[in-house]
Every structure is written in C-alpha cells, then in structure tokens.
GUBA-699749 format. One line per field, with one value per atom (N, C-alpha, C, O): x, y, z; atom name; residue number from 1. Coordinates in steps of 0.1 Angstrom, whole numbers, plus 5000, padded with zeros to 4 digits. Layout:
c1 [X / ...] .
c2 [Y / ...] .
c3 [Z / ...] .
atome [CA / ...] .
num [NUM / ...] .
# end
This chain:
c1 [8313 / 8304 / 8308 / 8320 / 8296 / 8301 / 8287 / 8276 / 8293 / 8283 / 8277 / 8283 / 8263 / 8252 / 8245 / 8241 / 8244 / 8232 / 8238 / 8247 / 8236 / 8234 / 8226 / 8225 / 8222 / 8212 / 8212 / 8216 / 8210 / 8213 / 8198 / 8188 / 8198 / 8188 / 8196 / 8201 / 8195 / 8199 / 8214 / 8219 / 8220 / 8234 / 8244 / 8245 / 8251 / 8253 / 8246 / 8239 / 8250 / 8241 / 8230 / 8220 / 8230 / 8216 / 8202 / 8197 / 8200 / 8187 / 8174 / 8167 / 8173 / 8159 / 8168 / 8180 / 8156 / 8162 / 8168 / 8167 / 8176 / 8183 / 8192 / 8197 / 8189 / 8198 / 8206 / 8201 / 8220 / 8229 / 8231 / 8234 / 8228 / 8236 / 8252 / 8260 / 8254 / 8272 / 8271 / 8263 / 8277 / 8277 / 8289 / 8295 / 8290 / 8304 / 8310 / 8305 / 8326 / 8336 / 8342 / 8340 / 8351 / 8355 / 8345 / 8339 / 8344 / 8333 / 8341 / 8353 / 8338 / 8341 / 8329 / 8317 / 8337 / 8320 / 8329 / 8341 / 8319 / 8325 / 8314 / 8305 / 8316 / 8308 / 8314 / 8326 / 8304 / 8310 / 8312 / 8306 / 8321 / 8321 / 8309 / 8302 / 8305 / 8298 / 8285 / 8277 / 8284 / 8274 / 8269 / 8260 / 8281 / 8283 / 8292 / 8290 / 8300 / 8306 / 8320 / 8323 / 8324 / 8328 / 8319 / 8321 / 8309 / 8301 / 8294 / 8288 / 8295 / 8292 / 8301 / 8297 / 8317 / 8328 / 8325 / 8323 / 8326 / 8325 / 8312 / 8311 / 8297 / 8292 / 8295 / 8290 / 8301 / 8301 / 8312 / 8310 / 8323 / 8330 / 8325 / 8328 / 8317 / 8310 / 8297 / 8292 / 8293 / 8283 / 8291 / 8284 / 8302 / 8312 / 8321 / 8328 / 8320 / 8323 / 8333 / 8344 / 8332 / 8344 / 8336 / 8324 / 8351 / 8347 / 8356 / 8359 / 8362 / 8369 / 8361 / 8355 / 8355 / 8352 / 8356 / 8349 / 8368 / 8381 / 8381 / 8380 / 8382 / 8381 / 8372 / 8373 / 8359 / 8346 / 8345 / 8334 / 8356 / 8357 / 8343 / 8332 / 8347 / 8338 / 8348 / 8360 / 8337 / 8341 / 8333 / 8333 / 8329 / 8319 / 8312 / 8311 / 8305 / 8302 / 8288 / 8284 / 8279 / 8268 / 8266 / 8257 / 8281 / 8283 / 8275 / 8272 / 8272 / 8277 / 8260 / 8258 / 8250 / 8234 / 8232 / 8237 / 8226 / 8221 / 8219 / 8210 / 8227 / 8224 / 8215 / 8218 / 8204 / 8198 / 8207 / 8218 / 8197 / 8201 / 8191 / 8184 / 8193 / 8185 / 8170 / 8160 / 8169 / 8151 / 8149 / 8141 / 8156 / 8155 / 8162 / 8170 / 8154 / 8153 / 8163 / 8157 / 8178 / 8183 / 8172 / 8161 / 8176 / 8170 / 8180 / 8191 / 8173 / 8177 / 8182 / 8183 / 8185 / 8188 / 8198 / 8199 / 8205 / 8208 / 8210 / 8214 / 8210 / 8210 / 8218 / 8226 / 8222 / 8230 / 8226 / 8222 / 8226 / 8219 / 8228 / 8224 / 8242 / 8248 / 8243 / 8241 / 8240 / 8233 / 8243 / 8247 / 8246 / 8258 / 8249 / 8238 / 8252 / 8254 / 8260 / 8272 / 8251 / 8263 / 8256 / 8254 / 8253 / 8250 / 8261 / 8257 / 8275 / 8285 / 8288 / 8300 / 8281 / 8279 / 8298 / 8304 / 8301 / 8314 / 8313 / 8321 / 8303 / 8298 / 8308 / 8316 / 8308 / 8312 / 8303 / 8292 / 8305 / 8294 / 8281 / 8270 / 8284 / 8273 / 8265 / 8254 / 8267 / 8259 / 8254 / 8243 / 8266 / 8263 / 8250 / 8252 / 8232 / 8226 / 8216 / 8205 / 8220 / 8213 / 8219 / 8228 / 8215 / 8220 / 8223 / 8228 / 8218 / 8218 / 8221 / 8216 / 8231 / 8231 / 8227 / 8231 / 8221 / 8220 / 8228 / 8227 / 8236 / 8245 / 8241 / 8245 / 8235 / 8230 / 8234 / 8237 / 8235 / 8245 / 8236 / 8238 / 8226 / 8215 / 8225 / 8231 / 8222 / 8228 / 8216 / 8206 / 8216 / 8205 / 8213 / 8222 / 8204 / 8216 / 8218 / 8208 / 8233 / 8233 / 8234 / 8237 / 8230 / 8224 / 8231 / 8229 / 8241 / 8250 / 8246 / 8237 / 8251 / 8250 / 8245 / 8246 / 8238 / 8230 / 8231 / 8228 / 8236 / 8241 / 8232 / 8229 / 8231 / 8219 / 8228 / 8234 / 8226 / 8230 / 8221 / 8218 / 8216 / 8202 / 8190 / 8183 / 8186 / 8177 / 8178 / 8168 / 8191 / 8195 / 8201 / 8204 / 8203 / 8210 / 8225 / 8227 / 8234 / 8249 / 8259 / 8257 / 8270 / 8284 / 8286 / 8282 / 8297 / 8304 / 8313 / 8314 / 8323 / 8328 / 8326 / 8334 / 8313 / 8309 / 8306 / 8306 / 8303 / 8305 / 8320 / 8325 / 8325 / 8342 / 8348 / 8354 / 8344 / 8350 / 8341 / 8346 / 8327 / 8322 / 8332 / 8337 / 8335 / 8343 / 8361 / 8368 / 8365 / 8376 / 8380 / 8391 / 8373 / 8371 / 8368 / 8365 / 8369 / 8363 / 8379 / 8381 / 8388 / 8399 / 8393 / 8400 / 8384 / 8377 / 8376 / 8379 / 8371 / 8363 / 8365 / 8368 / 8365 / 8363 / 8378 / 8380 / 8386 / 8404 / 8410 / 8421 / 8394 / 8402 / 8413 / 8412 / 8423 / 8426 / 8419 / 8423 / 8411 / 8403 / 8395 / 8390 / 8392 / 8382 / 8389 / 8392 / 8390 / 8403 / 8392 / 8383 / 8394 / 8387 / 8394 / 8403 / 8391 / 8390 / 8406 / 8410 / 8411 / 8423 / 8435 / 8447 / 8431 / 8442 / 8449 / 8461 / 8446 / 8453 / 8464 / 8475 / 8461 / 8467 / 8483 / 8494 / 8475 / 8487 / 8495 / 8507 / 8493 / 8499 / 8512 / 8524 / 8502 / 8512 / 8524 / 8536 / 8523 / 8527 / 8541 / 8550 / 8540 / 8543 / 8555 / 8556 / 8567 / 8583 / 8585 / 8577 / 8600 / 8603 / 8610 / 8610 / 8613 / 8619 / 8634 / 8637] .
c2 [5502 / 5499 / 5487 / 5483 / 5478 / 5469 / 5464 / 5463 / 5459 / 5461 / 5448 / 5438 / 5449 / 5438 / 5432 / 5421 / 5444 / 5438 / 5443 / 5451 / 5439 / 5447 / 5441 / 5430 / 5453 / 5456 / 5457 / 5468 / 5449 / 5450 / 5452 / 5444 / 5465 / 5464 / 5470 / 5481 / 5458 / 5464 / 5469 / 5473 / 5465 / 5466 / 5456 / 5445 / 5457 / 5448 / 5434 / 5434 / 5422 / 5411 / 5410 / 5404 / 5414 / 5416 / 5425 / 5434 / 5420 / 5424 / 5429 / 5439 / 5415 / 5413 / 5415 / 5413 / 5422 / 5429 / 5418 / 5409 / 5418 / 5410 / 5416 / 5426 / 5404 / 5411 / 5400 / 5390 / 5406 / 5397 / 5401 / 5413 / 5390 / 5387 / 5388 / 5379 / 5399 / 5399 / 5395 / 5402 / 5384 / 5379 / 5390 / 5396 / 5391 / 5390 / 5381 / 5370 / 5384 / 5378 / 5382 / 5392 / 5371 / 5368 / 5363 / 5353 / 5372 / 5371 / 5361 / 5365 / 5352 / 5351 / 5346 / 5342 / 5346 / 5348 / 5335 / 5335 / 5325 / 5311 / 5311 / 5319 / 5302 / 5299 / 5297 / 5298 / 5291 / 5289 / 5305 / 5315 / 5299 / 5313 / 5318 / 5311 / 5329 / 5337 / 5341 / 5350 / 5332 / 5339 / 5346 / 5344 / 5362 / 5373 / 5377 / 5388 / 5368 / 5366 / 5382 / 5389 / 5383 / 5395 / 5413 / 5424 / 5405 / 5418 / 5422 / 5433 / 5417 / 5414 / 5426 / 5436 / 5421 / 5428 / 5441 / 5449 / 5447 / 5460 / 5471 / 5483 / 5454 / 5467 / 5473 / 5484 / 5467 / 5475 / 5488 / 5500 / 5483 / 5495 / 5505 / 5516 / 5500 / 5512 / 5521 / 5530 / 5516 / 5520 / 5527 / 5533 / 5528 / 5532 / 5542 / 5548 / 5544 / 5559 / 5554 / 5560 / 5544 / 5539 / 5551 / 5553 / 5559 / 5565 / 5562 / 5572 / 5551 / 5547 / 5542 / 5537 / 5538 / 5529 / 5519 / 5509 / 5520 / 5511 / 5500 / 5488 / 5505 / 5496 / 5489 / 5477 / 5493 / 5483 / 5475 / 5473 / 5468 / 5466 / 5470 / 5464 / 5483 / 5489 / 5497 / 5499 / 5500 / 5509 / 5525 / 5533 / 5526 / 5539 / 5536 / 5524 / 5545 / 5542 / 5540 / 5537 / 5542 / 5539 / 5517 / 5509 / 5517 / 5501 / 5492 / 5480 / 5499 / 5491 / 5488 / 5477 / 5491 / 5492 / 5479 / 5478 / 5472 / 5457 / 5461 / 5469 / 5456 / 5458 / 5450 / 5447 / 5446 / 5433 / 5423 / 5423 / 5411 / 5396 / 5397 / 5406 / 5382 / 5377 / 5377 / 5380 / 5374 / 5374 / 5381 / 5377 / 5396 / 5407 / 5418 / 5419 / 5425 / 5443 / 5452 / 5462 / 5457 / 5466 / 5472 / 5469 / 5480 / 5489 / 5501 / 5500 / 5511 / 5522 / 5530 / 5542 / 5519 / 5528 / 5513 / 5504 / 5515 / 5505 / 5511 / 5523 / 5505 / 5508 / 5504 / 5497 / 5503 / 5497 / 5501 / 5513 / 5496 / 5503 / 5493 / 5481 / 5501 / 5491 / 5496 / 5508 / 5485 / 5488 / 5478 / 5467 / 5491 / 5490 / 5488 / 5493 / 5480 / 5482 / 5490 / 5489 / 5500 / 5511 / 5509 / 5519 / 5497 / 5496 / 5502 / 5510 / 5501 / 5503 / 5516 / 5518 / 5531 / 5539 / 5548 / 5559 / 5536 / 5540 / 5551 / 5558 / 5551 / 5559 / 5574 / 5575 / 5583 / 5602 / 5605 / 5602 / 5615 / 5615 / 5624 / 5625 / 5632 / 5637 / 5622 / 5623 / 5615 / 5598 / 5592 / 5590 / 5591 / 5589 / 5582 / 5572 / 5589 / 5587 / 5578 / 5581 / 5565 / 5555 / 5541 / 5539 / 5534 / 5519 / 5512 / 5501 / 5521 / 5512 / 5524 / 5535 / 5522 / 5529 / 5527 / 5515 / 5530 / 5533 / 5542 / 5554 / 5535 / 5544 / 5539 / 5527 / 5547 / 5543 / 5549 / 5560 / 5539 / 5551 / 5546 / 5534 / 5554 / 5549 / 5559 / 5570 / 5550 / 5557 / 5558 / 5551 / 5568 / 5565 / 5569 / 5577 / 5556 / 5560 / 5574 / 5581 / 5580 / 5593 / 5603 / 5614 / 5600 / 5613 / 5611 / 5618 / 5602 / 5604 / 5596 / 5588 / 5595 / 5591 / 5602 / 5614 / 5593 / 5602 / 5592 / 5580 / 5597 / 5589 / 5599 / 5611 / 5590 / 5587 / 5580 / 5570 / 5589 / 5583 / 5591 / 5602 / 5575 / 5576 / 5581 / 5590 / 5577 / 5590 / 5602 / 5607 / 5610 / 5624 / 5620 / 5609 / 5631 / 5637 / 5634 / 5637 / 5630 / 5635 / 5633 / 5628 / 5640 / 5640 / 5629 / 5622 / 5622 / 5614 / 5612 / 5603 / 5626 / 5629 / 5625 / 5623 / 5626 / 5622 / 5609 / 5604 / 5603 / 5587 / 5582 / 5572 / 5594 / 5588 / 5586 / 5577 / 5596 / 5600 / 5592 / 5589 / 5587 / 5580 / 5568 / 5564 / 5563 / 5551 / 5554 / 5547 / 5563 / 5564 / 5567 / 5564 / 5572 / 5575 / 5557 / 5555 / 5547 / 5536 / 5526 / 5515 / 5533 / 5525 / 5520 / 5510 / 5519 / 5511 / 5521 / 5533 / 5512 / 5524 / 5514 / 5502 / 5518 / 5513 / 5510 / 5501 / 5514 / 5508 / 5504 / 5505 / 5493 / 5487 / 5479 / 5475 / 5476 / 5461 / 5448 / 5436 / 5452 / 5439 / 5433 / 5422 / 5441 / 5435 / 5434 / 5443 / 5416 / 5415 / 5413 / 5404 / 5421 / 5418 / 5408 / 5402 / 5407 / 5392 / 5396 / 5407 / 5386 / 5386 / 5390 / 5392 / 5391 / 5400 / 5387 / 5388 / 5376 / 5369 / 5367 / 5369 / 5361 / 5356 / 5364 / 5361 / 5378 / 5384 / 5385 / 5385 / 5387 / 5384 / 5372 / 5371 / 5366 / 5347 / 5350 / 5350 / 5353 / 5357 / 5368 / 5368 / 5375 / 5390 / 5385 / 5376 / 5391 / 5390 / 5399 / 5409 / 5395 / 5400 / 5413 / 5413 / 5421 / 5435 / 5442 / 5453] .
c3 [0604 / 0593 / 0586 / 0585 / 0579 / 0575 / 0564 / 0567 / 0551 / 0544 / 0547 / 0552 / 0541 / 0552 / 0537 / 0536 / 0525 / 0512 / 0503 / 0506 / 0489 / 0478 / 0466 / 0460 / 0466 / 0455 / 0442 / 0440 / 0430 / 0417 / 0405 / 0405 / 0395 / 0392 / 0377 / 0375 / 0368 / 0352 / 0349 / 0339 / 0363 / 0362 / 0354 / 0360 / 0344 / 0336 / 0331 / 0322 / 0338 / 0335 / 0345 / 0342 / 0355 / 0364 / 0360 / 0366 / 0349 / 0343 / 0350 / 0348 / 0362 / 0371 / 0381 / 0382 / 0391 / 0407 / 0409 / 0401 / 0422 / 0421 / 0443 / 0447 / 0449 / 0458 / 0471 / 0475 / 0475 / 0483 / 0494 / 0496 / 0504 / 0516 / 0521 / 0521 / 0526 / 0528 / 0540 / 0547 / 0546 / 0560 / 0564 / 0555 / 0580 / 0580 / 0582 / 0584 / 0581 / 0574 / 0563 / 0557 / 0562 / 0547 / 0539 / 0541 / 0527 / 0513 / 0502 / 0499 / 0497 / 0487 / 0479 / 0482 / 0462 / 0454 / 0446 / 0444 / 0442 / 0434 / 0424 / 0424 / 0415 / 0402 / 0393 / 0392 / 0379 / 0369 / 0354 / 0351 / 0350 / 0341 / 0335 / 0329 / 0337 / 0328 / 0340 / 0337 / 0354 / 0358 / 0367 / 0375 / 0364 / 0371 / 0383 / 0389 / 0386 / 0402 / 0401 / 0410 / 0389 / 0381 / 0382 / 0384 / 0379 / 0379 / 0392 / 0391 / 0401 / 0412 / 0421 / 0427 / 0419 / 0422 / 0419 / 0429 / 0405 / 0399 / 0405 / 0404 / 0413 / 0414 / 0426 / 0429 / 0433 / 0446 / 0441 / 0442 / 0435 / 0431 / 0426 / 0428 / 0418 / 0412 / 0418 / 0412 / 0432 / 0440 / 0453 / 0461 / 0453 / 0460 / 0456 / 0463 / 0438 / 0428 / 0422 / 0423 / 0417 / 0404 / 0395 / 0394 / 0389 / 0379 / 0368 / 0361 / 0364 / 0353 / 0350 / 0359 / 0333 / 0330 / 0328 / 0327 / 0326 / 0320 / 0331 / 0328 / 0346 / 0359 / 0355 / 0358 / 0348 / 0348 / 0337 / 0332 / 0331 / 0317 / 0310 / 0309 / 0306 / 0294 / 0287 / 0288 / 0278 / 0266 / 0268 / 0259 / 0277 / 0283 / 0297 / 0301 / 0304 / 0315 / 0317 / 0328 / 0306 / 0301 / 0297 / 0297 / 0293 / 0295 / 0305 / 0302 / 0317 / 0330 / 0328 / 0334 / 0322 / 0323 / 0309 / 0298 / 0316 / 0309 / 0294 / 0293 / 0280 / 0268 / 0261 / 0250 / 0267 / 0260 / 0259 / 0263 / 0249 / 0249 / 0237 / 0232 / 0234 / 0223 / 0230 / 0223 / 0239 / 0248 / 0254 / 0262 / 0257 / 0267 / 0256 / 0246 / 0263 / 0260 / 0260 / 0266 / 0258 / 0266 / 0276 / 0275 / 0285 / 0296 / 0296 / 0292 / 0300 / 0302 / 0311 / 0311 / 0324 / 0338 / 0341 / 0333 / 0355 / 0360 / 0371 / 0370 / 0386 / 0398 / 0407 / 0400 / 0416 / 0427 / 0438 / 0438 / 0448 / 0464 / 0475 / 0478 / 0479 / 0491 / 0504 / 0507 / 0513 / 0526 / 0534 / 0532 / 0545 / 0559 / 0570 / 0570 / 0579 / 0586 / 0595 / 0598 / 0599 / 0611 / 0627 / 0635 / 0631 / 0646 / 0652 / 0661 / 0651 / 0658 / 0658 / 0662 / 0654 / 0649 / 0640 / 0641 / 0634 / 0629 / 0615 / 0609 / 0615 / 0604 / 0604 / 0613 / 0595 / 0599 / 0601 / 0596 / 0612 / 0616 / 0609 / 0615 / 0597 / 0592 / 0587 / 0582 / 0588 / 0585 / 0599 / 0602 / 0606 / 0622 / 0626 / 0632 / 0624 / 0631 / 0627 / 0628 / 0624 / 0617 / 0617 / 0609 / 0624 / 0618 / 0607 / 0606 / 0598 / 0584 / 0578 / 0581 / 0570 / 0560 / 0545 / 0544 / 0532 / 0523 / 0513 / 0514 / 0503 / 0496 / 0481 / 0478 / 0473 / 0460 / 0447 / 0447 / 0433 / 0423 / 0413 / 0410 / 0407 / 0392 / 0380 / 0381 / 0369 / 0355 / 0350 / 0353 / 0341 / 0329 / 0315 / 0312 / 0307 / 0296 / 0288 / 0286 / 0282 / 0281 / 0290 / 0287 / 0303 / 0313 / 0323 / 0333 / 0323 / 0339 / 0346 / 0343 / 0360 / 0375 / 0383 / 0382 / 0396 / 0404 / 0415 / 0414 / 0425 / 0439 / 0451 / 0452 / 0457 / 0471 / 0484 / 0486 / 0490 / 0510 / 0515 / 0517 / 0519 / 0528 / 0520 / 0526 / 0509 / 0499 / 0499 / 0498 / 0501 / 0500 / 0487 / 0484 / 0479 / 0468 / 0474 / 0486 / 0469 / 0476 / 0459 / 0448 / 0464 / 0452 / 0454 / 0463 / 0441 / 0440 / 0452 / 0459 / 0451 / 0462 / 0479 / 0488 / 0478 / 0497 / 0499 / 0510 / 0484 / 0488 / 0488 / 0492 / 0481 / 0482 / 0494 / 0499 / 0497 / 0515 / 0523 / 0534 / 0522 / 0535 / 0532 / 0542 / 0522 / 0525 / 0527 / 0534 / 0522 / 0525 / 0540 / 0543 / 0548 / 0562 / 0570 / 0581 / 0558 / 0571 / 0563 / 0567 / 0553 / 0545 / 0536 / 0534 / 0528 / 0517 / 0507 / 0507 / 0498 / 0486 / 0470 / 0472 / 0460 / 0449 / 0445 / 0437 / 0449 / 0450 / 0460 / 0464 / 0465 / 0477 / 0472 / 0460 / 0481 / 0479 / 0484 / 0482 / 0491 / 0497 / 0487 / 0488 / 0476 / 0464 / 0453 / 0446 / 0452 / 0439 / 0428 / 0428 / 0420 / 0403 / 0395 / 0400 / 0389 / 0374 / 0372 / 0368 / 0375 / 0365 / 0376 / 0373 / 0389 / 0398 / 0403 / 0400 / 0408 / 0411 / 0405 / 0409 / 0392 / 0379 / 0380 / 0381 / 0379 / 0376 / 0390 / 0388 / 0401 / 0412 / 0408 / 0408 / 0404 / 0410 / 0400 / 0405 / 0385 / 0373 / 0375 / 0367 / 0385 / 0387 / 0390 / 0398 / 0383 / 0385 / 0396 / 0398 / 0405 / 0419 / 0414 / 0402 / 0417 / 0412 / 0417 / 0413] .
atome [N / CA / C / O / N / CA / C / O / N / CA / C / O / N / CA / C / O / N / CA / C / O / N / CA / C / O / N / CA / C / O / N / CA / C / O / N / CA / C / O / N / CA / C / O / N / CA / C / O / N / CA / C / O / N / CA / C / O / N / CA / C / O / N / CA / C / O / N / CA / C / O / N / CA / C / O / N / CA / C / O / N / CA / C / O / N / CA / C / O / N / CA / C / O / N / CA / C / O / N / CA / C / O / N / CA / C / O / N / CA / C / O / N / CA / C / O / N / CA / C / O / N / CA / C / O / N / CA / C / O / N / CA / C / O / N / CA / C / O / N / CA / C / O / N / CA / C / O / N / CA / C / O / N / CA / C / O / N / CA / C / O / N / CA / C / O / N / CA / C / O / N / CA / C / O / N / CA / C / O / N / CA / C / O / N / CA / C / O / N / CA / C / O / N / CA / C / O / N / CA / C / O / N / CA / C / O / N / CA / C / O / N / CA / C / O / N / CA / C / O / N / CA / C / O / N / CA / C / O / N / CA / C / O / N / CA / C / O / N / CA / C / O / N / CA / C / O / N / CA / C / O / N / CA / C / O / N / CA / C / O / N / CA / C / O / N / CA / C / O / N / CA / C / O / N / CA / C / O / N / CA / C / O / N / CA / C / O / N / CA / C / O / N / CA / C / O / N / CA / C / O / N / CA / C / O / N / CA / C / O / N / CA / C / O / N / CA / C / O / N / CA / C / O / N / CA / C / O / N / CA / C / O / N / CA / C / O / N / CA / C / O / N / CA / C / O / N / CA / C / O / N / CA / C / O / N / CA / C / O / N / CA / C / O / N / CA / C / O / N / CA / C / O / N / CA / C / O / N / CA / C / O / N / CA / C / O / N / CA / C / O / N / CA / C / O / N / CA / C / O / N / CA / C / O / N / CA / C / O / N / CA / C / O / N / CA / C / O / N / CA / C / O / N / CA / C / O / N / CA / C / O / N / CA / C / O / N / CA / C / O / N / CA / C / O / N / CA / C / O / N / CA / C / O / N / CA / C / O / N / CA / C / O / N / CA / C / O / N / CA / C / O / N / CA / C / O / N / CA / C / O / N / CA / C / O / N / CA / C / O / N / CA / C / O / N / CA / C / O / N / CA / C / O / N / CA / C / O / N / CA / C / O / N / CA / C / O / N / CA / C / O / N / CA / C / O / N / CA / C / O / N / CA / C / O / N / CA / C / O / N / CA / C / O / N / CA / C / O / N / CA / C / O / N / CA / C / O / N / CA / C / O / N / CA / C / O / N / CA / C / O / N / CA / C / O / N / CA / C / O / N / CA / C / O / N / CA / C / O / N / CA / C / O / N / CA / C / O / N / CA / C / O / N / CA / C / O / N / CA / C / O / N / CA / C / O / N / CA / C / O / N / CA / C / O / N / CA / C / O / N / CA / C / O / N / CA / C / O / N / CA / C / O / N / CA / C / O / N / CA / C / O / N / CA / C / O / N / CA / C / O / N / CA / C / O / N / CA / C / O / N / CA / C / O / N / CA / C / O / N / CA / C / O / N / CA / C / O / N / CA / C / O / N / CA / C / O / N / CA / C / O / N / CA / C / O / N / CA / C / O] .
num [1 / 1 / 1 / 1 / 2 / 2 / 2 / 2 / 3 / 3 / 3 / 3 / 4 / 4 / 4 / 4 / 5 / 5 / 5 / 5 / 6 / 6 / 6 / 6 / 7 / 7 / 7 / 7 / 8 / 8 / 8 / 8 / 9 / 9 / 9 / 9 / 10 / 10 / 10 / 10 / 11 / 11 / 11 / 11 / 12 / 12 / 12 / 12 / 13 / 13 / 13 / 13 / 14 / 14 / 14 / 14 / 15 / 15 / 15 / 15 / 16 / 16 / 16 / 16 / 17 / 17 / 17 / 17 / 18 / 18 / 18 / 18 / 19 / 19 / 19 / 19 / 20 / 20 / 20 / 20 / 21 / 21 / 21 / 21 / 22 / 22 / 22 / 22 / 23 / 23 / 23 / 23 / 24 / 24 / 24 / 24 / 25 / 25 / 25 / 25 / 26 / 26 / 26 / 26 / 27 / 27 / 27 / 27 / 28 / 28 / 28 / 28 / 29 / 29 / 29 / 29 / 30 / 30 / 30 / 30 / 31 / 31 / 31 / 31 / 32 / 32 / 32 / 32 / 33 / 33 / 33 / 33 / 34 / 34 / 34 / 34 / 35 / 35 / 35 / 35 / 36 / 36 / 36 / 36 / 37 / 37 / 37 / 37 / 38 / 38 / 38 / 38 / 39 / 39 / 39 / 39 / 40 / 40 / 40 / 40 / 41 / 41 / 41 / 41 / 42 / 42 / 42 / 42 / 43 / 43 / 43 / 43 / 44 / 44 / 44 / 44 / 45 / 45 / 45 / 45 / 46 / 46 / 46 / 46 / 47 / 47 / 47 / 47 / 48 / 48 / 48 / 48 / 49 / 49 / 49 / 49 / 50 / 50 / 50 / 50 / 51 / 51 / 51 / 51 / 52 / 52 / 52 / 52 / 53 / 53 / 53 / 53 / 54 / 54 / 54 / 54 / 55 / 55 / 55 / 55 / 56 / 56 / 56 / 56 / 57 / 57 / 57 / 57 / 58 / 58 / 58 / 58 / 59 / 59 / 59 / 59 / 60 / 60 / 60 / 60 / 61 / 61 / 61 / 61 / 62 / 62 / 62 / 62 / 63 / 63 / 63 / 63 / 64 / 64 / 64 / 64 / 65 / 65 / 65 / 65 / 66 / 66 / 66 / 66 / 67 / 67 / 67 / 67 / 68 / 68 / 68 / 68 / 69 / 69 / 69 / 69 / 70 / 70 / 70 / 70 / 71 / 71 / 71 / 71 / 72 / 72 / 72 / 72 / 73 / 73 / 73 / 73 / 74 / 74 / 74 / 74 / 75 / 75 / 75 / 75 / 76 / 76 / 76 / 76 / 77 / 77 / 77 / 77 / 78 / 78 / 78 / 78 / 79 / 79 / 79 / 79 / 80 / 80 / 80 / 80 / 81 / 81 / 81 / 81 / 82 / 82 / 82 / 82 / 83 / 83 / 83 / 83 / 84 / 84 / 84 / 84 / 85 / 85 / 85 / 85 / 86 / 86 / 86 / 86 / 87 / 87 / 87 / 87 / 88 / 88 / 88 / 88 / 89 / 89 / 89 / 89 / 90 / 90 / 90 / 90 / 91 / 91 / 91 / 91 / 92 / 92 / 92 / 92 / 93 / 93 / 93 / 93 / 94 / 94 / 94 / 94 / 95 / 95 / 95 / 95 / 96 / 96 / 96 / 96 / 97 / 97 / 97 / 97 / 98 / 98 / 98 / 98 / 99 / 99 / 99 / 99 / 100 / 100 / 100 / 100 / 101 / 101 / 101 / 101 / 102 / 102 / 102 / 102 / 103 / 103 / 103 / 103 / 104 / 104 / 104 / 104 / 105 / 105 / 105 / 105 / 106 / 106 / 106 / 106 / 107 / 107 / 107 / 107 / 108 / 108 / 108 / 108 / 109 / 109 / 109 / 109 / 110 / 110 / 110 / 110 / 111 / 111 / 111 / 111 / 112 / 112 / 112 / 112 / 113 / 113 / 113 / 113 / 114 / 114 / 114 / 114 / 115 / 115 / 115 / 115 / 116 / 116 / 116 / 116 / 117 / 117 / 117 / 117 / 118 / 118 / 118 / 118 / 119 / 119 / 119 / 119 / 120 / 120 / 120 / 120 / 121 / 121 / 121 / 121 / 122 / 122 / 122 / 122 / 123 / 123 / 123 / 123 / 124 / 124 / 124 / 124 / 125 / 125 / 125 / 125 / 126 / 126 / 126 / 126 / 127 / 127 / 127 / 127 / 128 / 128 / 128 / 128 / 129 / 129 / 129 / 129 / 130 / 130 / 130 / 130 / 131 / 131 / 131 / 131 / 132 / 132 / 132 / 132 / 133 / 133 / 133 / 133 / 134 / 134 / 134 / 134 / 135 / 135 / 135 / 135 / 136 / 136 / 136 / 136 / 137 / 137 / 137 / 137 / 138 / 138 / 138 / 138 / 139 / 139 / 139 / 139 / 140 / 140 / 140 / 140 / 141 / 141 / 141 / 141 / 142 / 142 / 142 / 142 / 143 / 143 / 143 / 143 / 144 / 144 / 144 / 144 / 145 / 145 / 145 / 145 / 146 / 146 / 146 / 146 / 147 / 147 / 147 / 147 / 148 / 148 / 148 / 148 / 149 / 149 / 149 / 149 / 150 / 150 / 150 / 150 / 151 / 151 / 151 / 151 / 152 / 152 / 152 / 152 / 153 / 153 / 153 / 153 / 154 / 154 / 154 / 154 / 155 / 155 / 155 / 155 / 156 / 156 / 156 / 156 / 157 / 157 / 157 / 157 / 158 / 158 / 158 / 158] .
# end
C-alpha cells in the first residue's frame, strides 16, 4: 500500500476542496511560512486517527475545522479522505479486495469524528490497525512535524 492522494475539505487552513498528489518516493512539502505545508502533515495524521489534540497543535479537536478569517465563514465540518494505492494487494485482508483504498475521518463541530474505509462506517481503531499492519500510522516516524528537526539537531547526547 502506498498513499497515492489526499483530500482536504475545511480542515484547518484548507477552507476550499483542495487535493494532492503523493508520488512515490520520498515526499517532501516546501514553502513559505504560513501556507499550510504544517497542516498538510497533521492531516494525514489525523486521517490515520491522531487522537491527541495536542499532536495537532490545538486546544480541542474541534480545532482542526477551518475557524473563519476576516473574508470567510468558519464552517462546520472538516474532512480528510487518504487514497492508497493497493495494486500490490498489501492491504489486511478484510481490505484486500480493491486497488484503491479510501480511508476517510469528517468532524462536525461538537459532534465528534466519523471515519470511513471504502464508504463503510469503521472504528478509529481499524484505521489504526490498517496502518499499523503496513508500520505507519499517525506516530510514524517517517512524518516529521513542525519543529522536529530543530529539536533533533538541538538534542544533547545522553
């Protein structure tokens, strides 16, 4: 499995749909401050079952859904939809039978999360485990967040 898109809808600063090409390879996300390359990171984590908010710099988990601006609206949902590739059928196999996968996490505000594989209903839990079964998940280490480097380089020998 190997993620191929993602999908952004009202998830923090991604207001308007919004959606990326993951080649394979090595990913990396560049830009100048402030426009999203951060939030970008968090959503896959969070479409993958980050359940800290704290991982998502917020102050709740209702945070993570677009708060307005001076010329936009807050919104009241926010979405994520990561799409795998599973040609190689690495999938578990209750997923197994599909080349593509779909694994989706919508908030609404006040009302929680509601996660989707393949437009089925599924737990937090089964998105934990389809990724934990391939070594990934929202504590990968392959996905360094804001500030990880820094503190690497910074980090005294022990």
């Amino acid at each position: 499995m190997k993620f191929s898109r993602l999908r952004l809808l009202g998830f923090k600063s991604f207001v308007e749909p919004g959606e990326f090409v993951i080649e394979r390879g090595l990913t990396g996300i560049v830009g100048p401050n402030g426009c999203g390359k951060s939030n970008l990171v968090e959503a896959l984590r969070w479409v993958m079952g980050e359940s800290s908010y704290k991982n998502m710099r917020a102050s709740g988990m209702d945070d993570v859904i677009f708060s307005g601006s001076g010329t936009r609206p807050a919104r009241n949902t926010a979405e994520v939809t990561l799409f795998l590739d599973n040609s190689d059928r690495s999938a578990p196999a209750a997923f197994n039978d599909a080349d593509e996968l779909q694994v989706s996490r919508r908030i609404e505000r006040e009302a929680g999360s509601l996660y989707r594989i393949n437009g089925k209903e599924a737990r937090a839990k089964d998105v934990q485990l389809l990724f934990a079964d391939q070594s990934t998940g929202a504590r990968s280490p392959s996905m360094v967040g804001q500030g990880r480097i820094g503190e690497l380089i910074q980090a005294k020998p022990q």
